[in-house]
C-alpha positions, 0 to 999 in steps of 0.5 A: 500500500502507499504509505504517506510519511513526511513531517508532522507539517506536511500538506498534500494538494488535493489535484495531485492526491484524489484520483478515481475511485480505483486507480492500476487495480487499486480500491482507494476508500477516502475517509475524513476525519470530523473535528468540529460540525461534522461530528455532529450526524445530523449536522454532516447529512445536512450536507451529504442525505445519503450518510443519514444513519451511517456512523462514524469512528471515533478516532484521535489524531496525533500532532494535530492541534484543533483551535478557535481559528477559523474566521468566517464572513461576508453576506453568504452566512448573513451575518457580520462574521464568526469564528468556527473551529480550524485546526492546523499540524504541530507537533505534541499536539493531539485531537480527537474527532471522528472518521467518516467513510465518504465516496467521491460525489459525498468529499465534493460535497464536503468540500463545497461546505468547507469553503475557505478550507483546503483538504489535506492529507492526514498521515496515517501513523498519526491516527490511532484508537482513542483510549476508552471514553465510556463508548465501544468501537463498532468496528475494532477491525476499521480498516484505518486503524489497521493501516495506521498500525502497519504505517508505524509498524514500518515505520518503525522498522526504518528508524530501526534499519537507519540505526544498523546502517549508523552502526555497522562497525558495531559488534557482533551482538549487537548486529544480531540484536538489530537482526532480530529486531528487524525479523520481528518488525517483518512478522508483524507487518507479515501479521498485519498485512493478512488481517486487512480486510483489503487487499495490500495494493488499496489504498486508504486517505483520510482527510481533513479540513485546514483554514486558509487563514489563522485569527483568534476570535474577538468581539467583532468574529466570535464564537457562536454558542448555537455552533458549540452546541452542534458539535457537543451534540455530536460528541455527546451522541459518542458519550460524555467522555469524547464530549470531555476530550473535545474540550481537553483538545480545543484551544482558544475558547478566550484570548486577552487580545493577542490570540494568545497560543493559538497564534503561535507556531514553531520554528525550526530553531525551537523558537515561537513565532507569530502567525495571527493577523495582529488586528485586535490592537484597537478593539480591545477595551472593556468590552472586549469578548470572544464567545457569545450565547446566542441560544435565544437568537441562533446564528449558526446555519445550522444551528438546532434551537430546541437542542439548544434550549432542552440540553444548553444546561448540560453542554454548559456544565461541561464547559464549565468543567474544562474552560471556567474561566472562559465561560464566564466571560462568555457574553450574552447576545443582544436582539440588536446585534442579532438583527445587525447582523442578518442585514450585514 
């Protein structure tokens, strides 16, 4: 199979990876991975009607950070402009989510809703199992799982390989260690390849949606709580438990002005650098907020009002458990700003 490596901070564009459903023999099965909305079934048949009823997998996904990032405007959401979930490939970072089967009309559906994201390659040694979280795996045997397993089982074998080719001039026993280490990593993968329920040449992308652009959310680009609640309702659909790892996971729920962490990134010298757009330097006063309830007068698209009103208790104790400090800074919408915001 074609087993995608790089580092963490590699991107794939999307004209030279997707290709027919079958390519030199090959069945090539695209997942994507639902961070945010998409968790939510409802939320995800909205867009795609023929994935009604069919379950998604919860998965975590290694070196992904998941962040409130994603500025959102202009007249097509009839609003003034929100900040939607976003997430970006760094390095000890982790986020949990779910994958979602999809044939080709279904990921260019998805990609029409994702407007303002780019659809990136996730690599598979990264996607692992999440540890249990009050649900069990419909399916232990998910074929992503499989080929995440032997993507780190080769992997490993290379990093073990790269090692006997720096110490050739080492003894005998340890050639005969390195040796061994070499046969067992080729049983496994020998072991692995036999339990797919694909054949090796297939191949498996999953995918993920990457902002263009990366803000941390202020007064005039908030958080919308008729947003939140879509997703906590998809990752309470899962348990309680994947509802807390989603908040463990997600960063930037409030910032004094400067996007804080999230508008920091790594640089190959082991420092940080800034890469938000600076634009809060004349909106931060005493009024300065990042989230709004606006439950009374949902803004999402796709918001659901009466899951709103029967669970916002709920998903707000939650919250409150993870991000305290955020919470309470959470404002409340006003019927004015909801209207100014429908004629924007």
């Amino acid at each position: 199979s074609h087993i995608l490596r790089s580092t963490p901070n590699a991107c794939y564009n999307i004209s030279t990876m997707v290709g027919p459903s079958t390519a030199a023999g090959a069945v090539i099965r695209h997942f994507i991975f639902g961070y945010g909305s998409l968790i939510c079934p409802k939320s995800r048949s909205i867009t795609a009607p023929t994935l009604a009823g069919v379950p998604a997998t919860p998965a975590i996904v290694y070196n992904l950070q998941r962040t409130w990032s994603a500025r959102i405007d202009g007249p097509k959401y009839h609003l003034e402009g929100f900040t939607a979930m976003g997430v970006r490939f760094r390095r000890g970072y982790r986020c949990s989510g779910v994958l979602i089967e999809v044939d080709e009309e279904e990921l260019a559906q998805f990609d029409v809703r994702e407007t303002g994201y780019d659809r990136k390659l996730i690599e598979l040694e990264h996607i692992h199992k999440i540890p249990d979280l009050g649900f069990e795996l419909e399916d232990e045997d998910h074929v992503v799982f499989h080929k995440s397993d032997l993507a780190r089982r080769r992997s490993s074998s290379e990093h073990v390989d790269e090692d006997n080719a720096k110490n050739v001039d080492n003894d005998d026993d340890s050639d005969t260690k390195t040796n061994i280490e070499l046969e067992a990593a080729a049983d496994q993968d020998a072991f692995l390849d036999t339990t797919l329920d694909v054949a090796e040449d297939d191949a498996v992308r999953v995918w993920v949606y990457l902002q263009r652009e990366h803000k941390a959310a202020n007064k005039r680009f908030p958080i919308h709580q008729s947003y939140v609640d879509i997703i906590m309702r998809g990752c309470l659909s899962i348990s309680e438990g994947f509802a807390r790892s989603f908040l463990d996971t997600t960063h930037g729920w409030h910032n004094n002005g400067n996007g804080g962490d999230i508008c920091l990134e790594e640089a190959e010298d082991g420092e940080s650098r800034e890469i938000c757009a600076s634009d809060d330097e004349n909106t931060v006063d005493d009024d300065h907020h990042t989230w709004v309830e606006d439950r009374h007068l949902p803004l999402y698209v796709r918001a659901d009002p009466h899951y709103s009103n029967s669970f916002g208790h709920k998903i707000d104790e939650l919250v409150r458990d993870h991000h305290p400090d955020a919470l309470e800074k959470r404002r409340t919408l006003s019927a004015g700003e909801s209207e100014d915001k429908e004629e924007g």
